[in-house]
ZAMARGU-4260 file (C-alpha; in steps of 0.2 Angstrom, whole numbers, plus 5000, padded with zeros to 4 digits):
<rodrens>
0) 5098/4994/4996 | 5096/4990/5014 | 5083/4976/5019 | 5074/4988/5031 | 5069/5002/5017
5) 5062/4987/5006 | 5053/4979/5019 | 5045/4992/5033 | 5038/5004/5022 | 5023/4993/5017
10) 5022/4985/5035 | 5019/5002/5039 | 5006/5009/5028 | 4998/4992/5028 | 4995/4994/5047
15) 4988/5010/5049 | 4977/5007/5033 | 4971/4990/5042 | 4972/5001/5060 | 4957/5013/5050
20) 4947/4999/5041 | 4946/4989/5059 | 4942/5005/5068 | 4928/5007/5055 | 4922/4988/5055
25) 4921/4991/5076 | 4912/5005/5072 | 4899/4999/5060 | 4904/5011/5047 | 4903/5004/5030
30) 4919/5002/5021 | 4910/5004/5006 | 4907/5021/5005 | 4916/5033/4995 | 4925/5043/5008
35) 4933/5028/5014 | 4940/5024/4998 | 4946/5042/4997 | 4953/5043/5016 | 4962/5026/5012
40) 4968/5031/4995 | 4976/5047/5003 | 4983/5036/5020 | 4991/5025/5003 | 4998/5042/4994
45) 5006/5051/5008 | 5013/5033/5015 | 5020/5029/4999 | 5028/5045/4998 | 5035/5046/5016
50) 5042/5030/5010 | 5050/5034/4994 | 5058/5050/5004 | 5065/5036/5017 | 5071/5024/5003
55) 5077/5038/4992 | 5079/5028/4975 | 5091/5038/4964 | 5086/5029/4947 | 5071/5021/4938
60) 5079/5006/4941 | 5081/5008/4959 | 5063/5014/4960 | 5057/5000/4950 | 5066/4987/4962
65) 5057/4996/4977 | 5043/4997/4970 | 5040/4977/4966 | 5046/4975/4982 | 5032/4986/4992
70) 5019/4976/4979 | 5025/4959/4985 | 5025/4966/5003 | 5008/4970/4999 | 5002/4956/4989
75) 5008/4944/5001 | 4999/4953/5016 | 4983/4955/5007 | 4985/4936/5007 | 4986/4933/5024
80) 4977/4946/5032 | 4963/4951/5020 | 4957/4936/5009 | 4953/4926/5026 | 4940/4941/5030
85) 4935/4946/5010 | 4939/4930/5001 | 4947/4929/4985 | 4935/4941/4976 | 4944/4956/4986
90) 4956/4954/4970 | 4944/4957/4958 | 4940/4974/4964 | 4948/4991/4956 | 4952/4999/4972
95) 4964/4985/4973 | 4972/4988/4958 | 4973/5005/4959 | 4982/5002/4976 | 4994/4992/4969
100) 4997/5002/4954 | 5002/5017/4965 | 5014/5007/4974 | 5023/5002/4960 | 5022/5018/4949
105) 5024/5031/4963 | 5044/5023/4966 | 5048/5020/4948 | 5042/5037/4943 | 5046/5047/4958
110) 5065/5046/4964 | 5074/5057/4973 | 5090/5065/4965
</rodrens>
């Protein structure tokens, strides 16, 4: 495993998902609204799976280790560059969860052969 396929992935679909919720907040669009959640759920989906193709895990294994990875990644930048805007309760919310649980299933579940 090469340090750039564990890292960039989720830099990259964490920017453009943070690029759209900005463009949205500068807007005055509500990022409460259902079609946000479903425009960000499907930037999530395709980014994960352009990532997985880019990482190519050949095993459960090696798609588990990615995926703990990318969740970390995430984790750690919801950290930083969510909670100071949301606060802490931006944990507590399911669209958080199901995030994460994508990024950990999608590259345990899904490698390539």
């Amino acid at each position: 495993m090469h340090w750039k396929k564990l890292i960039l992935p989720p830099i990259a679909i964490y920017a453009v998902i943070f690029l759209f919720v900005t463009v949205l907040i500068g807007a005055h669009i509500s990022t409460e609204v259902i079609w946000v959640t479903i425009v960000n759920f499907v930037i999530m989906i395709i980014g994960l799976y352009l990532a997985i193709s880019y990482a190519k895990p050949k095993n459960l294994k090696e798609g588990l280790i990615y995926g703990l990875i990318w969740l970390a990644v995430f984790f750690l930048l919801d950290i930083i560059l969510t909670v100071p805007f949301t606060g802490w309760n931006y944990f507590f919310g399911w669209k958080t969860w199901v995030a994460y649980g994508l990024t950990l299933l999608m590259p345990t579940l899904w490698p390539k052969k």
